[in-house]
C-alpha positions as protocol buffer text, in pm:
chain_id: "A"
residue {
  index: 1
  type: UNK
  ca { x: 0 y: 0 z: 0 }
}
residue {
  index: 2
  type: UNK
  ca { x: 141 y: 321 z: -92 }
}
residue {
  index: 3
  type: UNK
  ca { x: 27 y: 681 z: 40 }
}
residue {
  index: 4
  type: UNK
  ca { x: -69 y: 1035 z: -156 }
}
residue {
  index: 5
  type: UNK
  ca { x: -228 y: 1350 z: -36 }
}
residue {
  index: 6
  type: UNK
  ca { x: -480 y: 1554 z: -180 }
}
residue {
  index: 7
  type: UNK
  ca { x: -340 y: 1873 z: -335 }
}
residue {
  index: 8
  type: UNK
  ca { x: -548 y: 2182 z: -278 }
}
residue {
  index: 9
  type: UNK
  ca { x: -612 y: 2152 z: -646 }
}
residue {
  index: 10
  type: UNK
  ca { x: -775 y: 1818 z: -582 }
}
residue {
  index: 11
  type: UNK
  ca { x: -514 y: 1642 z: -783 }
}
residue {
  index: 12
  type: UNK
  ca { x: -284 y: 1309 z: -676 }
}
residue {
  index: 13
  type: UNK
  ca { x: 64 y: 1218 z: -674 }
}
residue {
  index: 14
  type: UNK
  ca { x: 100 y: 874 z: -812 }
}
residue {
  index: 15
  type: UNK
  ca { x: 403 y: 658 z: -704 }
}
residue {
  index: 16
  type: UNK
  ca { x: 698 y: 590 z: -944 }
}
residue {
  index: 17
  type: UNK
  ca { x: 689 y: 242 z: -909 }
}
residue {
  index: 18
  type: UNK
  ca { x: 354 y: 225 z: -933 }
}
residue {
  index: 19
  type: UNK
  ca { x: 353 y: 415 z: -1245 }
}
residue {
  index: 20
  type: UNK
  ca { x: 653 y: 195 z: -1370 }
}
residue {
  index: 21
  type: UNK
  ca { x: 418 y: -105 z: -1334 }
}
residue {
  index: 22
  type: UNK
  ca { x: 96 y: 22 z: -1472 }
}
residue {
  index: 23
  type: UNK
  ca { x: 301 y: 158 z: -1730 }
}
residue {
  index: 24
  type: UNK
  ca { x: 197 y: 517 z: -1739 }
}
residue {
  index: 25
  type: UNK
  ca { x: 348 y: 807 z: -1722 }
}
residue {
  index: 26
  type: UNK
  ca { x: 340 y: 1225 z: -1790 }
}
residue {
  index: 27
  type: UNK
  ca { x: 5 y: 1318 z: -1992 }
}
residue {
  index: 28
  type: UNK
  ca { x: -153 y: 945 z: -1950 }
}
residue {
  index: 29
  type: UNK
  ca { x: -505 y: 907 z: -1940 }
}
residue {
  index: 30
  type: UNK
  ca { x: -666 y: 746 z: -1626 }
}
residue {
  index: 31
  type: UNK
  ca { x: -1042 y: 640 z: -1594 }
}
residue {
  index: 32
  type: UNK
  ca { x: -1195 y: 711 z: -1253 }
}
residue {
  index: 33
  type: UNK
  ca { x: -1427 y: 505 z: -1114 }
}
residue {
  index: 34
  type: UNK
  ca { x: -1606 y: 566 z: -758 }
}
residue {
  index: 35
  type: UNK
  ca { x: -1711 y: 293 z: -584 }
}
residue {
  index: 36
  type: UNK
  ca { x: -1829 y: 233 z: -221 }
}
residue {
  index: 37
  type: UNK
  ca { x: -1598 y: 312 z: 16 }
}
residue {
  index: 38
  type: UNK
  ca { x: -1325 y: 387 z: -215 }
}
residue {
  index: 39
  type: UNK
  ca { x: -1208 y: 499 z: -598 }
}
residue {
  index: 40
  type: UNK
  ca { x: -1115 y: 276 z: -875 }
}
residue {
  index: 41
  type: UNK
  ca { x: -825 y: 413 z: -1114 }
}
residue {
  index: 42
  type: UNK
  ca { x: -728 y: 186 z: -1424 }
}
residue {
  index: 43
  type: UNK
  ca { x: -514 y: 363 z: -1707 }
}
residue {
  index: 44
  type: UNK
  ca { x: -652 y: 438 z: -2023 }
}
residue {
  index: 45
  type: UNK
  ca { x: -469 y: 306 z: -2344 }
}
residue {
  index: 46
  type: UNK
  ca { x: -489 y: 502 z: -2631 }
}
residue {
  index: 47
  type: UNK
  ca { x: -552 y: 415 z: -2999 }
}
residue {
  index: 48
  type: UNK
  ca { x: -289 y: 340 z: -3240 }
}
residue {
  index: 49
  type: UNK
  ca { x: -420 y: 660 z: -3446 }
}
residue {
  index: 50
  type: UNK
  ca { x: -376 y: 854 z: -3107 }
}
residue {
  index: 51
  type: UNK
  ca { x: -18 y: 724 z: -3044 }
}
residue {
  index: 52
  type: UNK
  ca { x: 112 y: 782 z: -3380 }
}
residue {
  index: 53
  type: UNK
  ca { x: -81 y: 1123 z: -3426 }
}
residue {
  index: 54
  type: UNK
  ca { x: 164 y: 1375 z: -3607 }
}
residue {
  index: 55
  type: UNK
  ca { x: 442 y: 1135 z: -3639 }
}
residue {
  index: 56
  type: UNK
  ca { x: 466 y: 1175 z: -4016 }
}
residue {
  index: 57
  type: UNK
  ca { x: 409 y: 1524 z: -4009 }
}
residue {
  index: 58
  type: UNK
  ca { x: 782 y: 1570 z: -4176 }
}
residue {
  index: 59
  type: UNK
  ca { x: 645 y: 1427 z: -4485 }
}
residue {
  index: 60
  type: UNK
  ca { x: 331 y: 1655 z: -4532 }
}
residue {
  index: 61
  type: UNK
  ca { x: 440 y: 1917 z: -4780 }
}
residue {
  index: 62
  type: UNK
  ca { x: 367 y: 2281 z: -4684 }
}
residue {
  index: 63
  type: UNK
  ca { x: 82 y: 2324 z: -4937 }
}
residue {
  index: 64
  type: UNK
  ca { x: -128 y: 2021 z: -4781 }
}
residue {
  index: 65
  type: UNK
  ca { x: -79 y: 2164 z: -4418 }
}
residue {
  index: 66
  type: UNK
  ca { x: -465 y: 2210 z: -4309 }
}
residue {
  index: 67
  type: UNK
  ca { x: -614 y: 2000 z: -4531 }
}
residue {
  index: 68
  type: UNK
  ca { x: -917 y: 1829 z: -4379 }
}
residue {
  index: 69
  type: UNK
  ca { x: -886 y: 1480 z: -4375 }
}
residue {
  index: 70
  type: UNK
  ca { x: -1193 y: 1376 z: -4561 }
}
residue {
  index: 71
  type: UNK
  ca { x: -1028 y: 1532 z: -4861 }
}
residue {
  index: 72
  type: UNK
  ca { x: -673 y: 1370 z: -4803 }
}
residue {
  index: 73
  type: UNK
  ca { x: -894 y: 1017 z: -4789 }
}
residue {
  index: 74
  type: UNK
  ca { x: -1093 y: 1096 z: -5090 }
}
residue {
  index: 75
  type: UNK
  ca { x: -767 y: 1190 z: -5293 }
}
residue {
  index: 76
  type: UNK
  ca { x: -526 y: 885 z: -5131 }
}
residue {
  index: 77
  type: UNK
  ca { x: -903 y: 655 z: -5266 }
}
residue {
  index: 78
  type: UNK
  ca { x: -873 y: 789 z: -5622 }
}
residue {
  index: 79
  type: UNK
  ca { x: -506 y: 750 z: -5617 }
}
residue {
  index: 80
  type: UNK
  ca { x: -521 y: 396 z: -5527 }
}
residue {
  index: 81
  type: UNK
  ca { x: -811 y: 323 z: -5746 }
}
residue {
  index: 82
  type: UNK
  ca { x: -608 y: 467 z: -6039 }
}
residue {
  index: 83
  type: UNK
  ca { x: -283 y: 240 z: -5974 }
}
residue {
  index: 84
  type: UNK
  ca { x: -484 y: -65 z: -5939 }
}
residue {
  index: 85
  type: UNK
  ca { x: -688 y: -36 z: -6265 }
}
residue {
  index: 86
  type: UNK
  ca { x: -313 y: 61 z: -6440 }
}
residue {
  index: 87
  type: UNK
  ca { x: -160 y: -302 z: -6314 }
}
């Protein structure tokens, strides 16, 4: 058992070891769940989309900066469509 205080800010200091074993660190995302006579906190894994988000951000050229998404999709879609009716 390991014990934390209650900032005035109502936040939590959370253990380095017990962070080491939940595997969680700076910026993680924890669920909170009450439950009688106590409170329930599990870690939150994020989505492959979320962990790689802006990782190939080098390769975007300037000009397609902003671009919303549905129209990158609908221009990768006719790109692909093209290349597989050329094979």
């Amino acid at each position: 058992m390991k014990i934390t205080l209650l900032s005035s800010k109502g936040q939590i200091t959370i253990p380095k070891e017990i962070q080491i074993a939940l595997q969680i660190g700076h910026q993680s995302k924890l669920a909170l769940y009450p439950q009688k006579g106590g409170l329930l906190v599990k870690p939150l894994r994020s989505s492959l989309v979320e962990q790689t988000a802006g990782s190939l951000r080098h390769l975007i050229s300037k000009e397609k900066k902003g671009v919303p998404f549905e129209k990158v999709r609908e221009e990768t879609h006719k790109i692909v469509a093209k290349a597989l009716v050329n094979k």
